[in-house]
Phi, psi and omega in degrees: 000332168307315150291306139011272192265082129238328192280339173292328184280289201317324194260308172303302178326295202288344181273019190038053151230148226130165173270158187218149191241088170077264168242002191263166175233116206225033157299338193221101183251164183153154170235135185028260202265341200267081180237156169228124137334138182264012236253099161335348168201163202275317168306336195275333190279333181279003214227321191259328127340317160305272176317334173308314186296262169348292167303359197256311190300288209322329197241339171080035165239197199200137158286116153325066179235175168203148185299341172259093167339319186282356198269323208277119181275005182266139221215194173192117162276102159244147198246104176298136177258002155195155174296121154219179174322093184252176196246160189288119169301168175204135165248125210349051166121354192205160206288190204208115191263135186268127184231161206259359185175152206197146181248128190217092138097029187087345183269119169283131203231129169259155146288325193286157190306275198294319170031268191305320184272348165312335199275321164310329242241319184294330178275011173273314173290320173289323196303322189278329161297352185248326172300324172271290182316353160278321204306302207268021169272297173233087169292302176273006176283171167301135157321341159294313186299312159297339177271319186308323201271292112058280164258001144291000000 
């Protein structure tokens, strides 16, 4: 499947669609089966949806959609700088339902402006919890030993 999408990233590149960060191109990020589309408008993400159908009849795979949105594990994210109306994407034949957050590759992805650092801020917190739960686990080891369990 991996090769799938490095060959698939490969077909969005040359049809410049997608996002591009100077001359590299960061329309399609992702592991293996796990990808999200990139787009500067919401018309280039419907473009890129379009080339998705297409390599997927060409090639004999399938998308996680349903004629019932609520069903479709395939998702659409956008990031507002205030709330509106947004319009229905279509994916092989069916609506593509817009959600406010989503987990890609384990990672919890918001829409919202701070997002990222709530996400920090909760994985900072398991960390100093799981880091006082090593402490009072080994109380009696040495302080090397303890930084060493630590940065494991």
């Amino acid at each position: 499947m991996f090769k799938q999408s490095k060959l698939f990233g490969t077909l969005l590149r040359e049809r410049k669609s997608g996002c591009w960060v100077g001359l590299h191109y960061v329309g399609i990020v992702g592991y293996a089966d796990d990808d999200w589309l990139l787009a500067p408008s919401l018309n280039a993400l419907q473009d890129m949806l379009v080339t998705c159908e297409e390599y997927n009849l060409q090639h004999g795979l399938q998308f996680s959609t349903d004629k019932n949105p609520e069903k479709s594990k395939t998702k659409c994210i956008a990031y507002l700088k205030r709330d509106r109306n947004l319009p229905q994407l279509m994916l092989c034949g069916n609506k593509l339902p817009w959600v406010a957050s989503g987990k890609h590759v384990g990672q919890h992805v918001t829409n919202q402006v701070d997002g990222m650092k709530k996400d920090i801020l909760v994985k900072r917190a398991k960390f100093i919890d799981k880091n006082n739960t090593l402490r009072q686990e080994f109380s009696f080891a040495h302080p090397d030993t303890l930084l060493q369990l630590n940065q494991i």
